[in-house]
N, C-alpha and C positions, 0 to 999 in steps of 0.2 A: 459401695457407699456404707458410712456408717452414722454413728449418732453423733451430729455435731457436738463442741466441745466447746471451742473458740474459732472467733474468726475477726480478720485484719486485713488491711490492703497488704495483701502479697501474699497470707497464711494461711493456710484452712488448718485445723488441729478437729480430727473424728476419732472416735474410738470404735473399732473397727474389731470383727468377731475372725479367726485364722481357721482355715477348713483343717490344720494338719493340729487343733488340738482345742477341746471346746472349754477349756479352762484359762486359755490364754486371750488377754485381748491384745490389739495392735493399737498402740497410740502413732497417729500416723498425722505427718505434718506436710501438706502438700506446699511450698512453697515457692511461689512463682515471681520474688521479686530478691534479689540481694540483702540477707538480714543486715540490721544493723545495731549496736548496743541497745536503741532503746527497744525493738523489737525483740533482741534476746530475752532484754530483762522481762516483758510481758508474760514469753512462751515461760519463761523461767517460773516465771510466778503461777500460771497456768499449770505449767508439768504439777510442780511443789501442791496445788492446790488438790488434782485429781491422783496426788501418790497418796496422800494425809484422807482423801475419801472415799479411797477404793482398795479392798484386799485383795487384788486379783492378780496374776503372774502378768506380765504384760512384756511385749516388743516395742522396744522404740523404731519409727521407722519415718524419718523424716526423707520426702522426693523433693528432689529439683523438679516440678511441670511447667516452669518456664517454657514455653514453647519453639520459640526461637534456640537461643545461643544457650551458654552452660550459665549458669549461676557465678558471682564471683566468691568465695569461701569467706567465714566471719576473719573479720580482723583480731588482731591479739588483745586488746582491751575486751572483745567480744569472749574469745576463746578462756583467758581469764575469767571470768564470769561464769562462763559454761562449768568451768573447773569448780569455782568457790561452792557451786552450789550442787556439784555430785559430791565434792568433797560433806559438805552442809547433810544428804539424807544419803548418806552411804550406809548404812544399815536399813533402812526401806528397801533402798535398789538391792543392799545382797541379798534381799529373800527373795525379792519379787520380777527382777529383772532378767530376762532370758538371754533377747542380747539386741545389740542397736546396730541398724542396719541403714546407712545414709545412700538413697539409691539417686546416683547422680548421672549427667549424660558421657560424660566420659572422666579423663584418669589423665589429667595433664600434670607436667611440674610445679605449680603453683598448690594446685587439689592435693598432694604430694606432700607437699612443702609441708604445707596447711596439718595434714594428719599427723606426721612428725612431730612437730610441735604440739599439738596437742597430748600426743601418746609421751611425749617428755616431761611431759605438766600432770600430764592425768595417769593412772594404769588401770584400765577395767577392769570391774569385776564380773562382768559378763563379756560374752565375745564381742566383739568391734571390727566392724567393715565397713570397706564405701565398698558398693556392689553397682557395677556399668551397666544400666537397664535394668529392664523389669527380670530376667532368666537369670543373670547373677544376684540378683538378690534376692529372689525368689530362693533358691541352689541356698545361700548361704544362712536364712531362717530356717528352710527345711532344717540342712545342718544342725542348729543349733537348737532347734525343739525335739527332737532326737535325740540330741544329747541331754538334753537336759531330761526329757521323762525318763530319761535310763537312771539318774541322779536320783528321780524323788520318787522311783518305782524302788530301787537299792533300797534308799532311807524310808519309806514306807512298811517296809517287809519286817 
């Protein structure tokens, strides 16, 4: 658990403390209902609000906790949007962003589809995954806070 953030039918957004690195938080978005543009726009405005009042390096890390069945992935008006607006604080995100990690219940053609299209529209500047469960996604933030403190231990020196 962390210190709540925002909360909506479907969303929890906590900011969330990582054992593999005490300078980094997790913005972590538990959501349990199908997003939709107006719920994007919210989180959107939520992220934007706590990047503008917080100096701190941070993981993105939105869960499918649907309990049942998988989630169905944002639509393209949605995924648009998501874009405008990493495009919008892309200097924030390149200082402070380690890397987004979407942990979903599985890895179908659709989920597929979905991330394609996105990585067409968008190219990150931090690393980018959908991780199957809690173990690949776990595996793939390790990854990437590792990397990264080797980056600001270099540029430190």
């Amino acid at each position: 658990m962390g210190t709540p953030l925002f909360q909506s039918e479907g969303v929890n957004v906590e900011i969330r403390k990582t054992e593999y690195w005490d300078d980094v938080d997790v913005m972590w978005l538990g959501i349990s209902t199908s997003p939709n543009l107006a719920s994007i726009q919210k989180l959107s405005t939520v992220f934007e609000m706590w990047l503008k009042n917080s100096e701190r390096m941070f993981i993105l890390w939105p869960e499918d906790v649907q309990e049942s069945e998988q989630l169905a992935p944002p639509d393209l008006p949605s995924l648009i949007h998501i874009v405008s607006r990493l495009l919008e604080h892309r200097e924030l995100i390149k200082e402070r962003l380690v890397c987004t990690c979407i942990q979903t219940k599985g890895l179908d053609g659709l989920l597929k589809m979905v991330k394609e299209t996105f990585l067409s529209m968008y190219t990150p500047i931090a690393p980018f995954d959908l991780g199957v469960g809690p173990n690949e996604a776990d595996h793939f933030v390790k990854k990437c806070i590792k990397k990264r403190k080797k980056i600001c231990t270099v540029t430190s020196v």
